[in-house]
C-alpha positions as a Markdown table, in Angstrom:
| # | Residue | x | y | z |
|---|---|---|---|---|
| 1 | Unk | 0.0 | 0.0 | 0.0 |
| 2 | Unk | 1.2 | 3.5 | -1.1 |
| 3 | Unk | 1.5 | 6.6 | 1.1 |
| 4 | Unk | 1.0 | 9.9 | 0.5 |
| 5 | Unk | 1.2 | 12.6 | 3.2 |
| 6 | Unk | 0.0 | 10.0 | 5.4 |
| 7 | Unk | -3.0 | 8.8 | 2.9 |
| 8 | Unk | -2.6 | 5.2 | 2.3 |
| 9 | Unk | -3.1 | 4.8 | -1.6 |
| 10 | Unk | -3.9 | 1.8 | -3.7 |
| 11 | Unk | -0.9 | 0.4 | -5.4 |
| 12 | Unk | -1.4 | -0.3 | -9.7 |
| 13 | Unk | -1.7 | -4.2 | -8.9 |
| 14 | Unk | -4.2 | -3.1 | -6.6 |
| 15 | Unk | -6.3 | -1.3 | -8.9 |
| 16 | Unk | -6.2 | -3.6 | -11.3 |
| 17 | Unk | -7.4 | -6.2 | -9.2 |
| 18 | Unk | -10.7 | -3.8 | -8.1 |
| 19 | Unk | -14.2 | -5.2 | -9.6 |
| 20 | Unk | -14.7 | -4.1 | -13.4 |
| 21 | Unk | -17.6 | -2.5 | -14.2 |
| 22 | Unk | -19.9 | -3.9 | -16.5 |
| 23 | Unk | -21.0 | -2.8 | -20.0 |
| 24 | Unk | -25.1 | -1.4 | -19.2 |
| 25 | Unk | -27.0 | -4.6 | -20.3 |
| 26 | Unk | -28.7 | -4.5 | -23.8 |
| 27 | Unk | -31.9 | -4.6 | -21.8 |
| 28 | Unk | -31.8 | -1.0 | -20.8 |
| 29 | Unk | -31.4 | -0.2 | -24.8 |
| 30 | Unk | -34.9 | -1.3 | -24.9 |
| 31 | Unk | -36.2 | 0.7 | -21.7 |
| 32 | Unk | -37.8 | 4.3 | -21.6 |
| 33 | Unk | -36.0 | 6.6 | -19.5 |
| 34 | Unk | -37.8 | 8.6 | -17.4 |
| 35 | Unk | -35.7 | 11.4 | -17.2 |
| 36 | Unk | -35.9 | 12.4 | -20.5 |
| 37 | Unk | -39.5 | 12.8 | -22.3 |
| 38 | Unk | -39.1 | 10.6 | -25.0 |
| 39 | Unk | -37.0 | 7.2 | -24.9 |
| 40 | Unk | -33.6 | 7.5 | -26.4 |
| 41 | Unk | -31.0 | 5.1 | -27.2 |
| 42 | Unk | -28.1 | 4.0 | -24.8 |
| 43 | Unk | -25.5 | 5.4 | -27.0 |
| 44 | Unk | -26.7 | 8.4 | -27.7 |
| 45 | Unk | -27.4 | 9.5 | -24.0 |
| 46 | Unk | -23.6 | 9.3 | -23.7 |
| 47 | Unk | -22.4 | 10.9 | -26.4 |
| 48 | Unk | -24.8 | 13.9 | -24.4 |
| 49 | Unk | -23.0 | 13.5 | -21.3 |
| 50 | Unk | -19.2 | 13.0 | -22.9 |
| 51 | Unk | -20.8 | 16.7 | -24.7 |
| 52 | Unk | -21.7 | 18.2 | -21.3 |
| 53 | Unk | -18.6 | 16.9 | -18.9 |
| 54 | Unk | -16.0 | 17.9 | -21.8 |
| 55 | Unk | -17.8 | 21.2 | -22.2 |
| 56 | Unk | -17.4 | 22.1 | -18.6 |
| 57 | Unk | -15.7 | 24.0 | -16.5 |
| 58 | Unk | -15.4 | 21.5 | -13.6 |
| 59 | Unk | -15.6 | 17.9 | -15.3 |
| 60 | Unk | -15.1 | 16.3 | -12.4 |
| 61 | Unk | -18.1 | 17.3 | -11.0 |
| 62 | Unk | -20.1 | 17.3 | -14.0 |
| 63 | Unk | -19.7 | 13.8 | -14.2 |
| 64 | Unk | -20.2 | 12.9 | -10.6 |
| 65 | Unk | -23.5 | 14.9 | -11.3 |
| 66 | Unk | -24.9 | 13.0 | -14.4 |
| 67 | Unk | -24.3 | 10.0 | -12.6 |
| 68 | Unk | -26.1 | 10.6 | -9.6 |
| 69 | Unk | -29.6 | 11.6 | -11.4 |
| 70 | Unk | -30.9 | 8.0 | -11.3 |
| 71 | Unk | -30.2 | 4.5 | -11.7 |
| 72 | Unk | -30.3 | 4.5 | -15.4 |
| 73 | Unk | -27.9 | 7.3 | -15.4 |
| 74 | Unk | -26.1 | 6.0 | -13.0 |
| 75 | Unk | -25.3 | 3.1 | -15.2 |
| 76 | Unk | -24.6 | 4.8 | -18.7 |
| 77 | Unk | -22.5 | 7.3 | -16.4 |
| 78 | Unk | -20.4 | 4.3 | -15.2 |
| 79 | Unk | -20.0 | 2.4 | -18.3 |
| 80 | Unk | -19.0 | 5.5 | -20.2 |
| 81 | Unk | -14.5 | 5.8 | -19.9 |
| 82 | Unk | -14.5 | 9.4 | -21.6 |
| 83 | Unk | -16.5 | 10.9 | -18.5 |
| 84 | Unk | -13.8 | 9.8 | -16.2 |
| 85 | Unk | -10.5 | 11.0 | -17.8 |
| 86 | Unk | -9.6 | 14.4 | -16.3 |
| 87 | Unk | -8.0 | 13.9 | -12.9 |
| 88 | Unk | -7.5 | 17.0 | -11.1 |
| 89 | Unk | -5.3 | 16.8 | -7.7 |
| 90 | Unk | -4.1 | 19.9 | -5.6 |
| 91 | Unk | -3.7 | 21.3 | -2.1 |
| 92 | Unk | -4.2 | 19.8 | 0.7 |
| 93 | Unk | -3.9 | 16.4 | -0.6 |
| 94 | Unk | -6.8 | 14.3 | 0.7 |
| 95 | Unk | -7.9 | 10.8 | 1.0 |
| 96 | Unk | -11.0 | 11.7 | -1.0 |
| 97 | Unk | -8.6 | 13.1 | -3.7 |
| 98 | Unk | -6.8 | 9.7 | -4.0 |
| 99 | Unk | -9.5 | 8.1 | -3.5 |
| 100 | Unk | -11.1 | 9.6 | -6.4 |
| 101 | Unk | -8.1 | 9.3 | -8.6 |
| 102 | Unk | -8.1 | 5.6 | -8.2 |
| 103 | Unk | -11.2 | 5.5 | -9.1 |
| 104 | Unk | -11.4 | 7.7 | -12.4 |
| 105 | Unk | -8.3 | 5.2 | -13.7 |
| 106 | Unk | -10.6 | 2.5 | -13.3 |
| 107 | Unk | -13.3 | 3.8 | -14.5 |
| 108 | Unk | -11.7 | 5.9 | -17.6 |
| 109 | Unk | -10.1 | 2.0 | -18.9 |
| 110 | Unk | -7.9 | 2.3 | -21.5 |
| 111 | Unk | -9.2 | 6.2 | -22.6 |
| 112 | Unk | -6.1 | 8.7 | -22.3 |
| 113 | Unk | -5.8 | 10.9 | -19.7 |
| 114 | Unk | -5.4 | 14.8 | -19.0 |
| 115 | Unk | -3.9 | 15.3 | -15.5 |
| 116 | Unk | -3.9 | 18.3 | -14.2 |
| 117 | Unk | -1.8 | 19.0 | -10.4 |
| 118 | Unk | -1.8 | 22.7 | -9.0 |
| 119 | Unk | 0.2 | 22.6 | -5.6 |
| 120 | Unk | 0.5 | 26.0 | -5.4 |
| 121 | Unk | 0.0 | 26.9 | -1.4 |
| 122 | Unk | -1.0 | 30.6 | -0.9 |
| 123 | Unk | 0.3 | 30.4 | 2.5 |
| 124 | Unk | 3.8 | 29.7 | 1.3 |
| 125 | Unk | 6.5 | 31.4 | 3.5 |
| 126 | Unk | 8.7 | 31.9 | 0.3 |
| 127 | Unk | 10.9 | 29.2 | 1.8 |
| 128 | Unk | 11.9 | 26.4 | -0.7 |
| 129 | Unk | 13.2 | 23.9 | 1.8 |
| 130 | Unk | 9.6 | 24.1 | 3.5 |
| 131 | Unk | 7.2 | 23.3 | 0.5 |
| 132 | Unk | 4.1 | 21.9 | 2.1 |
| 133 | Unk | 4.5 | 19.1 | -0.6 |
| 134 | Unk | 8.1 | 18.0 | -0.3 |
| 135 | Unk | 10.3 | 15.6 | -2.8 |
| 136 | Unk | 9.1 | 12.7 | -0.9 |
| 137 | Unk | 5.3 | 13.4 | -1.5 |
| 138 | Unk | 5.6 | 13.9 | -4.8 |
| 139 | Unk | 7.5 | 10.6 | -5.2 |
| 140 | Unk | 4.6 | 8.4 | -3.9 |
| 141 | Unk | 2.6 | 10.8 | -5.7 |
| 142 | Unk | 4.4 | 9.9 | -9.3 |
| 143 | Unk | 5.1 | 6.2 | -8.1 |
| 144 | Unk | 1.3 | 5.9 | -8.6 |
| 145 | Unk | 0.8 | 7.6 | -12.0 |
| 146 | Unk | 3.9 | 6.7 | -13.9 |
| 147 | Unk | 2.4 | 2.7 | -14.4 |
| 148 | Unk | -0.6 | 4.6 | -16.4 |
| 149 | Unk | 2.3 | 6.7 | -18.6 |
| 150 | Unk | 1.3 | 5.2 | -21.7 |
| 151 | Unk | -2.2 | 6.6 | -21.4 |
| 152 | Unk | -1.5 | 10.3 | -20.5 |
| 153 | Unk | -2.5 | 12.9 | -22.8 |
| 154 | Unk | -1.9 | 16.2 | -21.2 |
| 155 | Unk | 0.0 | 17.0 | -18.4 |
| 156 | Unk | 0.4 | 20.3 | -16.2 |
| 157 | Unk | 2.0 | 20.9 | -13.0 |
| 158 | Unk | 1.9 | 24.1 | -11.1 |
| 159 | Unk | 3.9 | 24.5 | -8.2 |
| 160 | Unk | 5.7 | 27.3 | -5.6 |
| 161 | Unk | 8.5 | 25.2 | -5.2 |
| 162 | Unk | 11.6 | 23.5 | -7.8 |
| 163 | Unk | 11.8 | 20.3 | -5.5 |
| 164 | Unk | 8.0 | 19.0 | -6.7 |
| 165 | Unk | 9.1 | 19.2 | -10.5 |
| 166 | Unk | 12.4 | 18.2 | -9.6 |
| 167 | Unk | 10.9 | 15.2 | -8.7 |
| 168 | Unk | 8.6 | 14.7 | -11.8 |
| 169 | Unk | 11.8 | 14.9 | -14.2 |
| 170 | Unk | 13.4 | 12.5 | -12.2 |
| 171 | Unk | 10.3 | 10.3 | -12.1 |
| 172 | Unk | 9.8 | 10.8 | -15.9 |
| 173 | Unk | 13.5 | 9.9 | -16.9 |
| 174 | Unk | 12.7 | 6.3 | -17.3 |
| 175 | Unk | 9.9 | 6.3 | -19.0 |
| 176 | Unk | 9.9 | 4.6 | -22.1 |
| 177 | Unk | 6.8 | 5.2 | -24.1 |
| 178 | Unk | 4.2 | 7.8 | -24.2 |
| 179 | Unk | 2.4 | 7.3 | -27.0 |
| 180 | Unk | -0.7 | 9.9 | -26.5 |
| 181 | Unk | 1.0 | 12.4 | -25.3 |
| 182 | Unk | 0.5 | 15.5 | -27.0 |
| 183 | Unk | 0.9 | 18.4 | -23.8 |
| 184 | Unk | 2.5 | 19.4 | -21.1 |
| 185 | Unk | 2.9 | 22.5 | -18.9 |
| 186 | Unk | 5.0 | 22.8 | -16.0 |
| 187 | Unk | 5.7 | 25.7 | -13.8 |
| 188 | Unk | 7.4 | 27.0 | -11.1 |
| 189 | Unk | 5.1 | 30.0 | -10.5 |
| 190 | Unk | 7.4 | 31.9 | -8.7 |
| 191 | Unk | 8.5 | 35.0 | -9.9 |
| 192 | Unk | 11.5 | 35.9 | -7.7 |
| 193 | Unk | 13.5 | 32.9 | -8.1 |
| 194 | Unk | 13.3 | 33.3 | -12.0 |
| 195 | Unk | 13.7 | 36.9 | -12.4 |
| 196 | Unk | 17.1 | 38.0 | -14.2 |
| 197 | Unk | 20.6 | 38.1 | -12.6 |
| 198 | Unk | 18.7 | 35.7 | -9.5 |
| 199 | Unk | 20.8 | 33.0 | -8.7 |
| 200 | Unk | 19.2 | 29.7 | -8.7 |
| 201 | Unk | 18.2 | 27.7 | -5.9 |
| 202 | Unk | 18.2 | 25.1 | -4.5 |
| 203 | Unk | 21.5 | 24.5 | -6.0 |
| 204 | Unk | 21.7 | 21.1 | -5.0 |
| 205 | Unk | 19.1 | 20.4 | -7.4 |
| 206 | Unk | 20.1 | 23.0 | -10.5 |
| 207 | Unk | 21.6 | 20.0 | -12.7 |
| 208 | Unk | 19.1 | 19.3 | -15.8 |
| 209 | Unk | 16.9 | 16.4 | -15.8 |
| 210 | Unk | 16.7 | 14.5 | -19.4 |
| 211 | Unk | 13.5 | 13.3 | -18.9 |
| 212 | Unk | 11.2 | 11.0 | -20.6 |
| 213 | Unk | 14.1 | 8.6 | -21.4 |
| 214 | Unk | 16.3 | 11.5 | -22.8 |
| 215 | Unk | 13.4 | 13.0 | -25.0 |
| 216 | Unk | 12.8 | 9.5 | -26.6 |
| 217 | Unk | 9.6 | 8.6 | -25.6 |
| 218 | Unk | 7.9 | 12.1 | -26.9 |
| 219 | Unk | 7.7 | 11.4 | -30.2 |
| 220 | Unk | 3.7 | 12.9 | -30.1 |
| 221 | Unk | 4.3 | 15.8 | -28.0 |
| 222 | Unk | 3.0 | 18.9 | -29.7 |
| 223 | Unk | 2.5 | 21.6 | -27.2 |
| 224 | Unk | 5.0 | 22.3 | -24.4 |
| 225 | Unk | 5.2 | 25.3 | -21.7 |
| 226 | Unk | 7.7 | 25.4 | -19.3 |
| 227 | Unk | 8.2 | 28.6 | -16.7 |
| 228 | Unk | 10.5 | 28.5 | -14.1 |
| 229 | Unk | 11.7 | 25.3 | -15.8 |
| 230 | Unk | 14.8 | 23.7 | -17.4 |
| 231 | Unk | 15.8 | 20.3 | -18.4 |
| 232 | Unk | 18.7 | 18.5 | -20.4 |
| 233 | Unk | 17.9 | 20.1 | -23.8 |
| 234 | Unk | 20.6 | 18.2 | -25.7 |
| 235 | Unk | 18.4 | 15.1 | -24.1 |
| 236 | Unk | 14.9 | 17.0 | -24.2 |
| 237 | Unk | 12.9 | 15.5 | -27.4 |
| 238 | Unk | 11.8 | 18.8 | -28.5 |
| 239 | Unk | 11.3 | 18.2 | -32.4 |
| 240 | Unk | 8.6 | 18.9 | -34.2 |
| 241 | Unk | 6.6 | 21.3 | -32.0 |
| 242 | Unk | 3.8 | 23.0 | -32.8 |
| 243 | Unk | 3.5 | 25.5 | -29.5 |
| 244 | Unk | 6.6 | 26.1 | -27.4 |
């Protein structure tokens, strides 16, 4: 069992061992739904949610809303991947966050995956060695979204701090493949310790990362943002950009 911050967090094996859901039953094609004011078919009342959760500003709970109407709902909500791939985690960390992250994975299959983490702590003291999400969080944190690498999509990190994206680089280096990956963002949002003529800190950390397996494994990657951020650009994978 993974920790994070003191929130025990299902492992990969775990997850994968966790009850599939089930396809709705070809019954419920045949059934009126009461909800709506004329029957419509299974397939069509999802492409009207994947509409409404993707449209959104908060799919997260978009989703949890559509499936907590009724039963019917409830169903087509739960056997629909697309509604369950944005997972959204930031500060404080909670159980309920991981909680809900294991289950989006589940529930989201084999769709790809936008992840979006803003640990940005409006109380920070301007201190980088006391983040309120330190190295070793983060670790746990990547420990239990790297095994799902081949399915990300989009990827943005926000942070105060260097030693939380620090840690992703690192975590990212051996990655092999990430076949879906189109974009990520990652920034140190931070103005002083980027500004001009600042030297940077903390220096036992300012050597560049190559992650990704030295740029390898982001053969897809068409947008990329980085502020506040350096890697190994000899080693960065950079080709072929669209948005930099």
């Amino acid at each position: 069992m993974l920790s994070i911050q003191g929130v025990a967090v299902p492992q990969s094996k775990e997850i994968c061992s966790l009850p599939i859901l089930r396809p709705v039953p070809r019954s419920l094609h045949a059934r009126k739904y009461t909800s709506f004011a004329r029957p419509m078919p299974v397939e069509v009342v999802a492409n009207i949610f994947d509409f409404a959760s993707h449209s959104s500003h908060d799919p997260i709970t978009q989703s949890i809303s559509l499936s907590h109407v009724c039963k019917q709902w409830r169903q087509i909500s739960l056997s629909t991947p697309s509604l369950w791939t944005f997972i959204q985690l930031s500060l404080p960390l909670s159980k309920s966050q991981l909680t809900r992250t294991c289950a989006w994975i589940l529930r989201s299959r084999n769709r790809p995956l936008d992840i979006y983490m803003d640990f940005r702590d409006p109380d920070w003291d301007w201190d980088e060695a006391s983040p309120i999400l330190g190295s070793k969080a983060m670790e746990s944190l990547m420990r239990f979204l790297v095994p799902h690498a081949s399915r990300w999509h989009s990827i943005e990190l926000l942070t105060d701090t260097w030693a939380p994206i620090f840690t992703f680089l690192s975590c990212t280096a051996a990655i092999e493949s990430t076949p879906l990956l189109q974009s990520i963002r990652l920034a140190r949002c931070n103005a002083y310790f980027v500004a001009e003529g600042e030297t940077f800190r903390p220096a036992d950390l300012a050597l560049p990362v190559a992650w990704f397996g030295g740029g390898a494994s982001l053969s897809h990657l068409c947008h990329v943002s980085l502020s506040g951020v350096h890697v190994d650009w000899a080693q960065s994978g950079l080709t072929g950009l669209r948005e930099l």
